[in-house]
N, C-alpha and C positions, 0 to 999 in steps of 0.2 A: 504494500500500500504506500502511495504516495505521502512524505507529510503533508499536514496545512502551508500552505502556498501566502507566505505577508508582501499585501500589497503596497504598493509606494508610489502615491502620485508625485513627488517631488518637490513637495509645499516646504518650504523652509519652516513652517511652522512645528510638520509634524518631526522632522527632526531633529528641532531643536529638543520637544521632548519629549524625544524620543520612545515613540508608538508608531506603531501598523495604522495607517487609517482601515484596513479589513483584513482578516486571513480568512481565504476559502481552504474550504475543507472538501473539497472534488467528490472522493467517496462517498462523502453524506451528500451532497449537491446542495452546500452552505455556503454561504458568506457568513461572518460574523464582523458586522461594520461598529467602529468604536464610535465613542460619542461623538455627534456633531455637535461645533455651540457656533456661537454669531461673533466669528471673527474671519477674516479673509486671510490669504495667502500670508501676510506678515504678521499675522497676529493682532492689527488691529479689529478692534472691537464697535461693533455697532452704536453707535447714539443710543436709539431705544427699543422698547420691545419688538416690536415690527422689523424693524432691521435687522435684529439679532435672530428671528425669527427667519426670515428671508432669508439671512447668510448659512444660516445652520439646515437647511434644505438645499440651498444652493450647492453646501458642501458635500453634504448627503448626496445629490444628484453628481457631484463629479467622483464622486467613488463608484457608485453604482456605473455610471458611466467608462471606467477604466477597465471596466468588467462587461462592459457589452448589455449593461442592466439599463434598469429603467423603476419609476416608482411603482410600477404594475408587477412587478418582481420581490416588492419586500411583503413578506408572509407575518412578521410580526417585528413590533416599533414601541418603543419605551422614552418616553417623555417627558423629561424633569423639569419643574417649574420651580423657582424663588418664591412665590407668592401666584396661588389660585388666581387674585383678581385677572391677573394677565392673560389668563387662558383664552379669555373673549377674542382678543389679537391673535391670539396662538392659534386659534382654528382656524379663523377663515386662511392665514398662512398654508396651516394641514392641508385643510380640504382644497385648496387652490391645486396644489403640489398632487395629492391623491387624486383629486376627483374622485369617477366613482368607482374608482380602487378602495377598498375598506378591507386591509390588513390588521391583523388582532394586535389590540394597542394595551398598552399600561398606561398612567398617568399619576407622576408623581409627585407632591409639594415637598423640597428636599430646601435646609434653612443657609445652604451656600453651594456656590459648583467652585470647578477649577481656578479660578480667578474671580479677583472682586469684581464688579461692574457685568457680570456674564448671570444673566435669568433665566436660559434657554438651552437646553441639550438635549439633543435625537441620538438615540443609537437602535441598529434596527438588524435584521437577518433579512436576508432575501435568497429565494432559492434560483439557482443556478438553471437555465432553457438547456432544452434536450439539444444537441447539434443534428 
């Protein structure tokens, strides 16, 4: 059996620290994609929730994307929030990005993420298309 396969878009972000933006698991026909949050290629961070919301799907989408994937491909998606009130933002962001793809979701109020100023983080599985 093949190991898990870690992917590397190239983002100075993820190696500075240093994490796999996803490692597929081929055999099981996984991805496992690490958190996305709302910051762009250098680490800078969104203004506000909306933006950080958009950039953290955005990133989601270029991982999926390095993998030939797409958001009709992720089977299940874990969603941590700063604070509930945001969520209102946070959907219509979701539902823009899903449409009417409806992957099994969690949604979590967690009282800090990776950095200060950061309210927003997607991490998600998607399964792997037949060739």
């Amino acid at each position: 059996m093949a190991p898990p396969r870690l992917i590397d878009t190239g983002k100075p972000i993820d190696r500075k620290y240093g994490y796999a933006p996803a490692t597929v698991v081929e055999r099981a026909g996984l991805v496992f994609i690490s958190g996305m949050v709302g910051w762009d290629a250098e680490g800078k961070i969104a203004d506000d929730v909306e933006g950080q919301a958009q950039q953290a799907f955005r990133n989601l989408a270029d991982v999926l994307g390095e993998l030939g994937l797409n958001a009709s491909d992720v089977v299940m998606e874990t969603e941590y929030v700063t604070d509930m009130g945001h969520y209102s933002v946070i959907g219509r962001v979701r539902n823009a990005f899903f449409g009417e793809h409806r992957p099994a979701a969690t949604l979590v109020e967690v009282k800090g993420l990776f950095r200060p100023g950061l309210v927003f983080e997607i991490q998600a599985i998607a399964a792997i298309r037949d060739s």
